[in-house]
C-alpha positions in Angstrom: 40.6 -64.6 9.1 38.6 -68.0 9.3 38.8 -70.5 6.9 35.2 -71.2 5.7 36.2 -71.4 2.3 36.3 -74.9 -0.1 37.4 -74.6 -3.5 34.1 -74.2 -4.9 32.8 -72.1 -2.2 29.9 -74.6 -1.1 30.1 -73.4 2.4 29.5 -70.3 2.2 26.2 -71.1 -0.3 25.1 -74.0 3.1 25.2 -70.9 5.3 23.8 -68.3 3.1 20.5 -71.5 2.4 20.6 -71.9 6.2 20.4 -68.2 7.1 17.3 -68.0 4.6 15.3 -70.8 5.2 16.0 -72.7 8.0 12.9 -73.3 10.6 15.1 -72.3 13.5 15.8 -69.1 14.4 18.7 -69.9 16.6 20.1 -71.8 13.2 19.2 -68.6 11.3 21.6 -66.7 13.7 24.4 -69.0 13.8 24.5 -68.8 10.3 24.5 -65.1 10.2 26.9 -65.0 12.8 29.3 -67.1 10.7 28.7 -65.2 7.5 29.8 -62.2 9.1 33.3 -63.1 9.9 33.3 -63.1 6.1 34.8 -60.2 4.9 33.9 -60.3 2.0 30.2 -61.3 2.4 28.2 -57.6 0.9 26.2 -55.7 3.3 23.3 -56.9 1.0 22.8 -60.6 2.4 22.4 -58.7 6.1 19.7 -56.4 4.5 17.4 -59.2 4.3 18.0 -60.9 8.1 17.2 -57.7 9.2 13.8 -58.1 9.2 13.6 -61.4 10.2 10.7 -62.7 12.1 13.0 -63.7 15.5 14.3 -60.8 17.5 18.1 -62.1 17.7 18.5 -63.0 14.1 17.6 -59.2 13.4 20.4 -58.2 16.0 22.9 -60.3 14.5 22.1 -59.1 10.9 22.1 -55.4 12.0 25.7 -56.2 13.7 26.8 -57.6 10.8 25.4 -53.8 8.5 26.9 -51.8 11.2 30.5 -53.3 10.5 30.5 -53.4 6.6 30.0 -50.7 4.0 26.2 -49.9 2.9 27.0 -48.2 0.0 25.7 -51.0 -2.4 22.4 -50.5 -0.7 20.0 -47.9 -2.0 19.2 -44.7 0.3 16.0 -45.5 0.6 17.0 -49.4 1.8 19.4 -47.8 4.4 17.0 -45.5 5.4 14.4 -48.3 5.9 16.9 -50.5 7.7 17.9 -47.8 10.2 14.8 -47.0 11.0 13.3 -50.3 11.6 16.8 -51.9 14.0 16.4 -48.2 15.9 12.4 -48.9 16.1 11.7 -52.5 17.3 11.5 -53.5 20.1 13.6 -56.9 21.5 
């Protein structure tokens, strides 16, 4: 497993900020892509990435659902998600 992890777990809050509201899409993704070797990161933070505005920040969150549990999300959100990664176009 990677170490990403401080004591007070300010890391993982830089990446969860960066994947949220950085400018750059390709910072958005590497973000994202780091979270997700995060066990223990919920399929919840992924929910929101994947409807991102760049094409391969959606891809990486949708990797990132398709590896972890969705059971925390509501039917209707896994529903919605499904649809729109099997939908767009990229």
């Amino acid at each position: 497993m990677l170490r990403y992890f401080g004591d007070d777990g300010s890391v993982i809050k830089d990446l969860k900020y960066y994947a949220r509201y950085d400018p750059n899409a390709d910072a958005r993704k590497a973000a994202i892509s780091s979270l997700k070797e995060i066990h223990s990161t919920k399929a919840s933070l992924f929910y929101e990435h994947a409807f991102d505005t760049s094409d391969s920040v959606r891809v990486e969150a949708l990797i990132a659902l398709g590896a972890r549990s969705m059971m925390n999300l509501s039917v209707e959100k896994r529903e919605k998600v499904l649809y729109w990664g099997l939908t767009q176009e990229g």
